[in-house]
C-alpha positions as CSV (number, residue, x, y, z in Angstrom):
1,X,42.2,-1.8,233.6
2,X,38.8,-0.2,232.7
3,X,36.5,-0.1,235.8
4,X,32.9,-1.8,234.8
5,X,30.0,0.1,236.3
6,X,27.3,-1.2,238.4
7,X,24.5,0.9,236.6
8,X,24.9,3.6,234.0
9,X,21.6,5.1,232.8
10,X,21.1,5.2,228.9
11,X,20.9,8.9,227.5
12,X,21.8,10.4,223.7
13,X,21.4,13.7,221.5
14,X,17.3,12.9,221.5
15,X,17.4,13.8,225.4
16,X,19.7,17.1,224.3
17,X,17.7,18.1,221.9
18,X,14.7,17.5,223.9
19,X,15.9,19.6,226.6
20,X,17.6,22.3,224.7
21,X,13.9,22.8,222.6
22,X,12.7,23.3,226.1
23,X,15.0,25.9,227.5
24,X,14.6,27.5,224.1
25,X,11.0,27.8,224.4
26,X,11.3,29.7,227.3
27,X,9.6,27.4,229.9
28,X,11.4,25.4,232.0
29,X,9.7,24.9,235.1
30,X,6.2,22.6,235.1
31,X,4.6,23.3,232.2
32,X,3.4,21.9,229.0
33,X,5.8,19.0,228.8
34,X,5.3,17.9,232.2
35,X,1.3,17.6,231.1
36,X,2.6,15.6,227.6
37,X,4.9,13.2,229.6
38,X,2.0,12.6,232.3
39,X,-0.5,11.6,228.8
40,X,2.4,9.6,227.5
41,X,2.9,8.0,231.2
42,X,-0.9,6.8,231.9
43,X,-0.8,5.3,228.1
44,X,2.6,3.4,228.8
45,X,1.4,2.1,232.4
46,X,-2.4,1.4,231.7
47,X,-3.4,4.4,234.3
48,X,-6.1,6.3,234.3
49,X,-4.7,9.6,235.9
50,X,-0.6,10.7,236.3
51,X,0.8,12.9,238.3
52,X,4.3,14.4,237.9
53,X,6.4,15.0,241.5
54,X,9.8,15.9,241.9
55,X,10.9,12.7,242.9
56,X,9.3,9.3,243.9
57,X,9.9,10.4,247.7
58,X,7.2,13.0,247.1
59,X,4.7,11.0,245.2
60,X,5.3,8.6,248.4
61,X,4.6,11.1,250.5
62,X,1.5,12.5,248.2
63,X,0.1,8.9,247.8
64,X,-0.5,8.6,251.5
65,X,-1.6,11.9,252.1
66,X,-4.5,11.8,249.5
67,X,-5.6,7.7,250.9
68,X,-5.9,9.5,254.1
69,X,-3.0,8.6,256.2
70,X,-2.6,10.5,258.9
71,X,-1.2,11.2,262.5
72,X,-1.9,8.1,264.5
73,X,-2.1,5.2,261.7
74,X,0.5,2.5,261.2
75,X,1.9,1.7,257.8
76,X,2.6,-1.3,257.3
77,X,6.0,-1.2,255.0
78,X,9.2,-3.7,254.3
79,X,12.1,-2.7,256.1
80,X,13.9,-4.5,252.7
81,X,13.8,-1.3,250.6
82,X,15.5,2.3,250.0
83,X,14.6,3.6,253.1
84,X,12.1,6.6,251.4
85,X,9.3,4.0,251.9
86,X,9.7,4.2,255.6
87,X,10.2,8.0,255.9
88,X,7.4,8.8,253.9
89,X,5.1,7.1,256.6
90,X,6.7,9.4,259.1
91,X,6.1,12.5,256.7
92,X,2.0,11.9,257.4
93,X,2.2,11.6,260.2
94,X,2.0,7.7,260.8
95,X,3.9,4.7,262.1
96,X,6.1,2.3,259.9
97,X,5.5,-1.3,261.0
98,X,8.0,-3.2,259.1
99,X,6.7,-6.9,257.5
100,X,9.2,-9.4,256.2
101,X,9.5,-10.5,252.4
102,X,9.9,-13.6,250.4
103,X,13.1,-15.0,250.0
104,X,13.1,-15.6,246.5
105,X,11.4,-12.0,245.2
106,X,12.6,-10.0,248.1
107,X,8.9,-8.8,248.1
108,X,6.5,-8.5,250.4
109,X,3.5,-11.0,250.5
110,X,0.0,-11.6,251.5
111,X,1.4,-13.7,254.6
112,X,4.0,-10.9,256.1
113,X,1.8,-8.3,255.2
114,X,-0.9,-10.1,257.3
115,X,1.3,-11.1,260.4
116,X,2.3,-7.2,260.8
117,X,-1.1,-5.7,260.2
118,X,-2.2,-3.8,263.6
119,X,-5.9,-2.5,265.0
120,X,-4.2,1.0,263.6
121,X,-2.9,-0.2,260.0
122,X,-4.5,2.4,257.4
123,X,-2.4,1.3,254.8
124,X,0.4,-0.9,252.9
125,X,3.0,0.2,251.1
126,X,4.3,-2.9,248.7
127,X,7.9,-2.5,246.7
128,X,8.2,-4.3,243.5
129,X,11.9,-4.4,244.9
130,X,14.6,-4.3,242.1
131,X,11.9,-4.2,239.6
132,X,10.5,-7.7,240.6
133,X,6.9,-7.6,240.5
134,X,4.9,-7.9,243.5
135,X,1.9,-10.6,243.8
136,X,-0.4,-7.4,244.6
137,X,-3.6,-9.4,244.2
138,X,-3.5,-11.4,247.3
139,X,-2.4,-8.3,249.2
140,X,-5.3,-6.1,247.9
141,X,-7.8,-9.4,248.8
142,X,-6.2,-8.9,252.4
143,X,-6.4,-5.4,252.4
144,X,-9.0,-4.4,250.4
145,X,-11.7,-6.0,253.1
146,X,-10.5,-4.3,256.0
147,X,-10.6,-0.7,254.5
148,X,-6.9,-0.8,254.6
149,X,-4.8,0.8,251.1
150,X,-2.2,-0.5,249.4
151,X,0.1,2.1,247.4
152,X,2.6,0.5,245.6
153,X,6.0,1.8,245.6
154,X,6.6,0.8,242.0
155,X,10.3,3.0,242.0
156,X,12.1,0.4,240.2
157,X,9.1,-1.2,238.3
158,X,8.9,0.5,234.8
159,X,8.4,-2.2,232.4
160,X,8.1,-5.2,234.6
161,X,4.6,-6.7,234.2
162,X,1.9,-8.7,236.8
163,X,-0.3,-11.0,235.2
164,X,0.1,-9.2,231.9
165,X,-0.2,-5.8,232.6
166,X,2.3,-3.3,233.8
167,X,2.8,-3.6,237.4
168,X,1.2,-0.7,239.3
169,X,-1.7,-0.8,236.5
170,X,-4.3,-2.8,239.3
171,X,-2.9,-0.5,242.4
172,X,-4.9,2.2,244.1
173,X,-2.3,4.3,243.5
174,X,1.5,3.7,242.7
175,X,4.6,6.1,243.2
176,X,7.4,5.9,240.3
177,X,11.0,7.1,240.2
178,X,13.1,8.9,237.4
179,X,16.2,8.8,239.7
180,X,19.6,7.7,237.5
181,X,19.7,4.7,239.1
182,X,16.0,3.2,237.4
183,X,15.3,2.2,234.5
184,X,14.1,5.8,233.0
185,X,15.4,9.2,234.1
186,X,14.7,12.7,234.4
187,X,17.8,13.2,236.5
188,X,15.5,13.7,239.7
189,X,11.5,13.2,239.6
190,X,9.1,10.6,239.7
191,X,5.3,10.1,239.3
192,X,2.1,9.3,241.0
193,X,-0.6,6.8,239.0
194,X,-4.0,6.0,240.2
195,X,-7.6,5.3,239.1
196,X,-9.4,7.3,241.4
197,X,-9.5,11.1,239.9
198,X,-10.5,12.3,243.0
199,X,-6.8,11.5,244.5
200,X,-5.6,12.8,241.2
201,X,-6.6,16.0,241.5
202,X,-5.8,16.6,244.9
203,X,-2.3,15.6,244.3
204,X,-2.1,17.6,241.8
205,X,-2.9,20.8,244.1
206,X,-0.9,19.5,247.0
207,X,2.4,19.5,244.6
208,X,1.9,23.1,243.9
209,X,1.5,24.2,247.5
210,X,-2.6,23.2,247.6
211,X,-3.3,26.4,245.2
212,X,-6.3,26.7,243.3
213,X,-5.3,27.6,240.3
214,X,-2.3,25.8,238.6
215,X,0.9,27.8,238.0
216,X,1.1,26.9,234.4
217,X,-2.6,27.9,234.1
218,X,-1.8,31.5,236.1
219,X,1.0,32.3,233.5
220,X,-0.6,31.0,230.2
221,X,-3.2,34.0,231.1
222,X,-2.9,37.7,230.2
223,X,-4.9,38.2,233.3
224,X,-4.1,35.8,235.6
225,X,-7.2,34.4,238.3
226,X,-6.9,35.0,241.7
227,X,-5.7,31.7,243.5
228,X,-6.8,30.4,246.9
229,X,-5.1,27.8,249.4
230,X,-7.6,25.6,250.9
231,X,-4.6,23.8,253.0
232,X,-1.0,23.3,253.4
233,X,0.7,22.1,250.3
234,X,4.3,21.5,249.2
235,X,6.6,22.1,246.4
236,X,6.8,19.1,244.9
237,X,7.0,20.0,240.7
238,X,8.4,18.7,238.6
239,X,10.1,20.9,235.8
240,X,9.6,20.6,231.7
241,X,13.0,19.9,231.6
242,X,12.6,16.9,233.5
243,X,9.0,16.5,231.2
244,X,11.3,16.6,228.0
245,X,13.8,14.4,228.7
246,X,11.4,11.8,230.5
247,X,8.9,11.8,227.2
248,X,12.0,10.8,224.8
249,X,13.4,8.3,228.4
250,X,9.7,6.6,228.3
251,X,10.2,6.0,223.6
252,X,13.3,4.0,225.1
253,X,11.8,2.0,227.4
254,X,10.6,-0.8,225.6
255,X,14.4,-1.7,224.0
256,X,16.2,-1.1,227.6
257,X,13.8,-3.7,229.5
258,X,14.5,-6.2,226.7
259,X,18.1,-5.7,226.2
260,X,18.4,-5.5,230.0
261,X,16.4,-9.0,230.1
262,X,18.7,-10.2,227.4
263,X,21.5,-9.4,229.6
264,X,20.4,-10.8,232.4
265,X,19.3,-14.5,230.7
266,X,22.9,-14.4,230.5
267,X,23.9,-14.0,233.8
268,X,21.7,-16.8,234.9
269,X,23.1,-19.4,232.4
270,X,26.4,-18.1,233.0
271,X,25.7,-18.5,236.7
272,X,23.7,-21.2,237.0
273,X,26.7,-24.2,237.7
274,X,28.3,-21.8,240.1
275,X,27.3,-23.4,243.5
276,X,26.2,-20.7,246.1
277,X,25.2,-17.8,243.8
278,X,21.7,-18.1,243.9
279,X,20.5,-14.9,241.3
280,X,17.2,-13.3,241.5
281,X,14.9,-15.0,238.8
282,X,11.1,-13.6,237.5
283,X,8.4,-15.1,239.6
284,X,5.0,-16.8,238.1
285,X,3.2,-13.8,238.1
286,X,5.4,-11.7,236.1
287,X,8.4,-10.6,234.3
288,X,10.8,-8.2,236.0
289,X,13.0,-5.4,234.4
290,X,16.3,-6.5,236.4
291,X,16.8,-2.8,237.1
292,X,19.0,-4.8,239.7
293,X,20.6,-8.1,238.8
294,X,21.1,-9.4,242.6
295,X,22.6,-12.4,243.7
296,X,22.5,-14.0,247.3
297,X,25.7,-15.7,248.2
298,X,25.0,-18.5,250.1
299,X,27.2,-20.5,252.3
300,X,28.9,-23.0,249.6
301,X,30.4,-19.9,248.1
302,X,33.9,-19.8,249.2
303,X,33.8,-16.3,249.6
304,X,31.6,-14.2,252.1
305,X,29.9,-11.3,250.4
306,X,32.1,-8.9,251.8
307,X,35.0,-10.6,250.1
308,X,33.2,-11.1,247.1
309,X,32.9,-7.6,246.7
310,X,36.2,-6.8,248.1
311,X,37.4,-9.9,245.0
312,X,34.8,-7.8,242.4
313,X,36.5,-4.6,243.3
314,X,40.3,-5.8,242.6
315,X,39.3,-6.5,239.3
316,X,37.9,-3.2,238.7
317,X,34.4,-4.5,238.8
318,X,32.0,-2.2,240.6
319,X,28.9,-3.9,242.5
320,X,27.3,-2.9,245.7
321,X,25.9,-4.5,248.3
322,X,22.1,-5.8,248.1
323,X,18.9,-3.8,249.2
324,X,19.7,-2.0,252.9
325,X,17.5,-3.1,256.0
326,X,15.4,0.3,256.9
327,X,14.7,-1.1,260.6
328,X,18.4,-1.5,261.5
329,X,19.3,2.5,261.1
330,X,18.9,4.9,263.8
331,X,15.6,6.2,263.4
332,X,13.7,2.9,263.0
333,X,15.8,0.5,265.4
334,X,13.3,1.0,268.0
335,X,10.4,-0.6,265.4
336,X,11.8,-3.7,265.0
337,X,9.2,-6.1,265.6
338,X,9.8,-8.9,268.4
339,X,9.9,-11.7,266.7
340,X,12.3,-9.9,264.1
341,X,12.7,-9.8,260.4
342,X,14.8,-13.2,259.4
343,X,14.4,-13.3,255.8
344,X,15.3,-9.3,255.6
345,X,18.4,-9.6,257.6
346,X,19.9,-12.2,255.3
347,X,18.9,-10.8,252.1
348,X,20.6,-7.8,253.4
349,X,23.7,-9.4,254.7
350,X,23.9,-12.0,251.8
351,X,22.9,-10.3,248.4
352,X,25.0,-8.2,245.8
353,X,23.8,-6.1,242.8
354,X,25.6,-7.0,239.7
355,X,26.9,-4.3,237.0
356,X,23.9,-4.5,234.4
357,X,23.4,-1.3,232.2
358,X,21.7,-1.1,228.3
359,X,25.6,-0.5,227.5
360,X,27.5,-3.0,228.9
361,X,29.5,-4.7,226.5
362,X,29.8,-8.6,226.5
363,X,33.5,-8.4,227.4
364,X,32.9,-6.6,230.4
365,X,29.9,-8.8,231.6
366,X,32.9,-11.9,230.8
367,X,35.0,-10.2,233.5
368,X,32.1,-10.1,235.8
369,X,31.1,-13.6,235.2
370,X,35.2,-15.0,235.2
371,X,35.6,-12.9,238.3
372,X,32.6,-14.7,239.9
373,X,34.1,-17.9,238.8
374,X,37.6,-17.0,240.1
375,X,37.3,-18.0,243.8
376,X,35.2,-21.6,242.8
């Protein structure tokens, strides 16, 4: 029996050939492709500035730093993500106060963000969690009037759309991954988008260690410039083989969202007379990218999640739990609000992501569906 995946990302010979032109070239670390994929990004996402990092981690950790965030503010962050948007509230310095989400998105919202807000708060940090789109405007309305700002962490958002634009598009600034495990890849790296060039820039200097002069600028010279280092930077590049393969990754993007929507209109109908799978759906504000197809198994399931998955497994079918809980590991336990974070805790203890790749065949998505059907 053939195993069926949970997630496979979609690569071919374009993204060998892409990258073998750049190792032919002669320059592989950040250089001119990086620059072409950021162009190509800003276009695709409706941004007025990209920056390129090594992963979205680091454009996290960048976004903050350039809004100002700093040693003694609170960040107000769901605990329902990868727990990156936590730590990279710690990296400035700050606090992470966790807020709770909505039980159908899985998002954050105007009301949570508002009930964990603090006298400290300097900013919010919104997930468009499993590529569900966030309702950013009420957040910014919130936020914006206090002085407070809102980065979205838009890691699994490429191709999901608010209001009709791409999410991220009406953020302050938004931090994107190319991990294997979104929607488009680069093996490791992500990105930083924003309208304000003044954060642009200074992200761009702060990835390459806060020098003055770029590196790529320093080696296309015969007589390089003398650079300066106005603060403490980091090494946060990404390389032009990462740019290569991320400028043919973004030319896919279009068909994966819509075969990955087409797959996942068939999970719902497939799923939709099975009583206590309840599957993630696109809210009124947008369409999502199901970069993960979860399902919350509620109690008229006859299985628990844990024996769901245990059920999925026997037949070779690999799906993973739902989206971890940040404030129940070890270095967050101690930030766990007093009046607790319901909604999280059951998403977390309840949900499953579904196998849903561009390749899956139909057959295999029938064994997921007639496995899911089994215990009924």
């Amino acid at each position: 029996m053939t195993r069926v995946n949970v997630m496979r990302p979609w690569l071919g010979d374009e993204e060998v050939t892409a990258v073998a032109e750049a190792i032919r070239s002669g320059w592989v670390a950040q250089g001119p492709r990086v620059a072409a994929f950021e162009r190509a990004f800003e276009a695709a996402m409706q941004a007025p500035y990209a920056v390129a990092t090594s992963s979205c981690t680091t454009a996290l950790h960048l976004a903050l730093a350039v809004g100002g965030v700093g040693a003694g503010d609170d960040v107000v962050v769901p605990s329902f993500s990868f727990i990156a948007t936590a730590n990279a509230a710690v990296y400035v310095g700050a606090r992470p106060v966790f807020a709770d989400v909505d039980p159908a998105t899985g998002n954050v919202t105007r009301d949570t963000v508002e009930a964990a807000l603090t006298p400290s708060t300097r900013a919010v940090v919104v997930v468009d969690q499993g590529g569900v789109p966030v309702d950013l405007d009420p957040i910014r309305e919130l936020c914006d009037a206090k002085g407070i700002v809102v980065v979205e962490d838009a890691a699994c958002g490429a191709g999901s759309t608010y209001k009709g634009r791409p999410v991220g598009a009406t953020a302050p600034i938004s931090a994107w991954s190319f991990h294997p495990r979104k929607i488009i890849t680069t093996g490791e790296g992500g990105m930083i988008t924003t309208g304000r060039e003044e954060w642009a820039t200074r992200a761009r200097r702060l990835r390459e260690h806060a020098m003055s002069v770029s590196a790529a600028d320093r080696h296309a010279s015969v007589l390089a410039p003398a650079e300066e280092y106005g603060e403490v930077g980091f090494n946060y590049r990404m390389t032009d083989l990462q740019g290569a393969m991320g400028l043919v990754q973004l030319g896919r993007l279009p068909e994966i969202v819509a075969r990955r929507r087409a797959l996942a209109d068939v999970y719902a109908k497939q799923l939709a007379d099975i009583p206590g799978l309840r599957p993630v759906t696109d809210p009124a504000w947008g369409t999502g990218n199901f970069q993960s197809y979860w399902v919350e198994v509620e109690p008229e399931y006859p299985l628990s999640r844990e024996a769901l998955l245990a059920h999925l497994a026997d037949a070779g079918i690999s799906a993973r739990r739902g989206i971890m809980a940040a404030h129940r590991q070890a270095p967050y336990q101690e930030l766990t609000p007093t009046s607790g974070l319901p909604i999280t805790d059951r998403l977390t203890d309840h949900t499953l992501i579904l196998p849903l790749f561009h390749e899956l065949t139909e057959s295999d998505q029938e064994r997921v569906i007639a496995a899911l059907r089994g215990p009924v």
